[in-house]
C-alpha positions, 0 to 999 in steps of 0.5 A, a space after each residue: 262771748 263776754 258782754 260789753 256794756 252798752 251806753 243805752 241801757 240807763 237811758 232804757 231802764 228810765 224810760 221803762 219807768 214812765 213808758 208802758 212800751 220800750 222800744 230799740 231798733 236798729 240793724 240786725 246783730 248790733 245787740 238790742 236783744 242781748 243787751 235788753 236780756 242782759 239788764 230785765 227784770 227777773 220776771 220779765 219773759 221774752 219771745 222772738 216773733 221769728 218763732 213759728 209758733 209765737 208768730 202765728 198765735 200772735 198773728 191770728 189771736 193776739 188777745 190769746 197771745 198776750 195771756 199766754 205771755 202775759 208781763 213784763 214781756 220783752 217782744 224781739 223782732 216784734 215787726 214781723 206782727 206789727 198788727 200785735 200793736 193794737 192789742 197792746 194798746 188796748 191793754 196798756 190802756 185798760 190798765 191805765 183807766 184802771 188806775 194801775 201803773 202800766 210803766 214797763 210792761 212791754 221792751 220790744 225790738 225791731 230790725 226796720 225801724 222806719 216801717 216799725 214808727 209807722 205802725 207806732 205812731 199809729 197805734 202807740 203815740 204817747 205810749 212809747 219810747 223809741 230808742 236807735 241802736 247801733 253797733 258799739 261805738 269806740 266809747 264803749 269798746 274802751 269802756 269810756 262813759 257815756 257822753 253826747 259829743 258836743 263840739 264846744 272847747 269845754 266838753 271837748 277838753 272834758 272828753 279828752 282827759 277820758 280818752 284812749 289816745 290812738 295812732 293812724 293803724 289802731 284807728 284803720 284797725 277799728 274802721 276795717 273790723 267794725 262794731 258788731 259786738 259777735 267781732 268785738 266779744 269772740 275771735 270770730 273770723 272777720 270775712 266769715 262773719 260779714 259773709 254770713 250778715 250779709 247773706 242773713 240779712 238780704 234773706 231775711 229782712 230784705 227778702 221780705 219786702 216787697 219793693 226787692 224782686 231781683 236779690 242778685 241786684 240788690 246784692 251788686 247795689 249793696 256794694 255800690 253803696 258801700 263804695 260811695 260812704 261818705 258821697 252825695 247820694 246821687 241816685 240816677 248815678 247809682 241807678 245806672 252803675 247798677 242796672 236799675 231804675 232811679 224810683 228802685 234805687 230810693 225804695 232800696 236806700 229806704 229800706 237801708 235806712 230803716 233796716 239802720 245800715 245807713 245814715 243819711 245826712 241832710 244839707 243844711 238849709 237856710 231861707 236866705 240863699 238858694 246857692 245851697 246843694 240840696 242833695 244828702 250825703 249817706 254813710 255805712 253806720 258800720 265802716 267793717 261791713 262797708 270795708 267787707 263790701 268794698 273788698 279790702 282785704 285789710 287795714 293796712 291796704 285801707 289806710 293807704 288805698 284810694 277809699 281812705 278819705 271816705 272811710 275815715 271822714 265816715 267812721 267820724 260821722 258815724 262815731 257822732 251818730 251813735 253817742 246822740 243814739 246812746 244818749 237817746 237823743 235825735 242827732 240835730 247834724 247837716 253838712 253844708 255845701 254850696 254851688 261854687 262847691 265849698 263844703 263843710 262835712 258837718 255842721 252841729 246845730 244847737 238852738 241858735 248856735 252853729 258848730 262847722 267841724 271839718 274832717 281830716 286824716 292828717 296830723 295838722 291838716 293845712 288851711 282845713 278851715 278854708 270854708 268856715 266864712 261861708 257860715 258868716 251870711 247867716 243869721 246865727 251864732 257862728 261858734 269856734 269850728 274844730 277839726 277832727 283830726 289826728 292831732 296829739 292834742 287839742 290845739 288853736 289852729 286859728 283864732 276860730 278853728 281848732 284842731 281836735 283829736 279823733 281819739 275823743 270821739 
């Protein structure tokens, strides 16, 4: 199993010069222990806390567990002690008062990252920097640099002189196998693999909390939301496909959410109309676990089939996500849709800049930037839209669209 490199681990490394506490989180198997692993210091330990040992000694005495670890100490899945936090912070704070430099001293990582920042904003504000990880991007499968994609025509072109050109079937091959580094580093078996993470994941994580009862349930709404990527999240819709109730379908996307297995997209808002839907759309961050869920059986009956619209406009947004992830940045991104139903997938905000950028299978997609007016009603600086797309080139379509190939991304 070779190991890829990862676009986060610059942005770990300097921030473990100024932090005392490092944490990555995001879904199970994406790489945050391996890569984290892979870039520590000689002297650095580690523990898993799904360790039964560690995790007991760190339940009922951390102070005992800190001195048998002592550090530099890489903590995985550190949620399953989040109590540990406390006597974290008392010893990065003595250290602190003791005019000791306390920079580095703890990596932690985390499959749960919502019920993780809770505990760390209590315990850990000002002491911690927090990164998202998710499974590798087509950046780094080729071995590209890293670089938040930024819509403006300058970086685009930049971007595009890196760039790995691919035709439809290469990027249905990509969609259909997913990110996991296990998939992209062995020849694993793809089903196999996905059969096992999906088993792994609804009795580890999911079986831990408290909002689940039914596993079978759950398991049926699992695949429910794969089969709506790229759709409004409706949730009395998806609460009467599944045979549960609308407050259960929430907790269940929450806990999606912050397990890092879906990404949830706000509508843009503005003070100045109230025609705008207020609904969110969700996307699987990995398109090959959703196509497991959905039961392709391959890329070439993906590509053709009913799905592919949702699965490519999903593997763009999601392919956005992660270089704002890798670059430890917050993704600022919204799509916009209105009551008379016009909608643009992605809207990037920068400042008092708004970027529209459409999403579109075919090679010179006809009248793609339709509803690019709508944005002229507000009070910002309406920037040259693009259109994702399979185009050869970065080309004008009009005056203010442009159509921009997938291979940048």
């Amino acid at each position: 199993m070779h190991y890829i490199r990862r676009h986060l681990e610059e942005q770990v490394r300097e921030a473990s010069r100024y932090y005392p506490v490092v944490m990555v989180c995001g879904q199970r198997q994406v790489g945050k222990s391996t890569m984290l692993n892979h870039i520590c210091e000689p002297e650095r330990r580690y523990v898993t806390l799904d360790d039964g040992n560690a995790r007991r000694l760190a339940e009922t005495d951390p102070a005992l567990f800190f001195e048998t670890y002592g550090y530099p100490l890489l903590i995985d899945e550190f949620q399953r002690v989040p109590s540990i936090l406390l006597e974290m912070k008392k010893i990065v704070d003595l250290k602190a008062l003791d005019g000791e430099d306390n920079s580095g001293m703890y990596w932690l990582t985390g499959s749960q990252k919502f019920r993780m920042m809770q505990n760390v904003s209590e315990s850990l504000a000002g002491r911690v920097a927090v990164f998202d990880m998710s499974s590798l991007s087509a950046a780094e499968i080729e071995g590209r640099p890293a670089e938040v994609f930024h819509p403006d025509l300058k970086s685009l072109r930049e971007r595009l002189r890196g760039s790995v050109p691919k035709d439809i079937h290469q990027v249905y091959e990509h969609i259909f196998r997913g990110g996991m580094p296990k998939l992209r580093s062995t020849d694993i078996d793809r089903d196999r693999y996905y059969m096992d993470y999906v088993n792994t994941y609804i009795e580890r994580d999911v079986k831990d909390l408290a909002q689940v009862g039914k596993l079978n349930a759950f398991y049926d709404f699992l695949v429910c939301m794969a089969s709506r990527t790229a759709q409004e999240l409706k949730y009395d819709e998806i609460a009467n496909t599944v045979g549960v109730s609308a407050p259960t379908v929430k907790s269940w996307v929450s806990i999606l959410e912050r397990s890092g297995v879906l990404y949830i997209l706000r509508p843009y808002a503005a003070n100045i109309t109230k025609r705008l839907v207020k609904i969110p759309k969700v996307y699987f961050m990995d398109t090959g676990l959703a196509a497991y869920l959905c039961r392709w059986p391959s890329a070439d009956t993906l590509e053709r089939g009913a799905m592919d619209g949702a699965f490519f406009e999903t593997y763009v947004v999601t392919e956005i996500v992660k270089s704002y992830f890798n670059a430890g940045r917050p993704a600022d991104l919204y799509y916009y849709r209105d009551i008379d139903k016009k909608e643009i997938v992605l809207l990037v905000q920068e400042g008092d800049k708004l970027y529209p950028i459409e999403i579109k299978k075919g090679k010179e997609p006809a009248h793609a930037d339709r509803n690019f007016h709508v944005l002229e009603k507000f009070p910002m600086d309406i920037q040259p839209g693009i259109i994702l797309c399979m185009s050869d080139d970065l080309l004008p379509y009009s005056r203010n669209a442009w159509y921009c190939p997938v291979s940048v991304l």
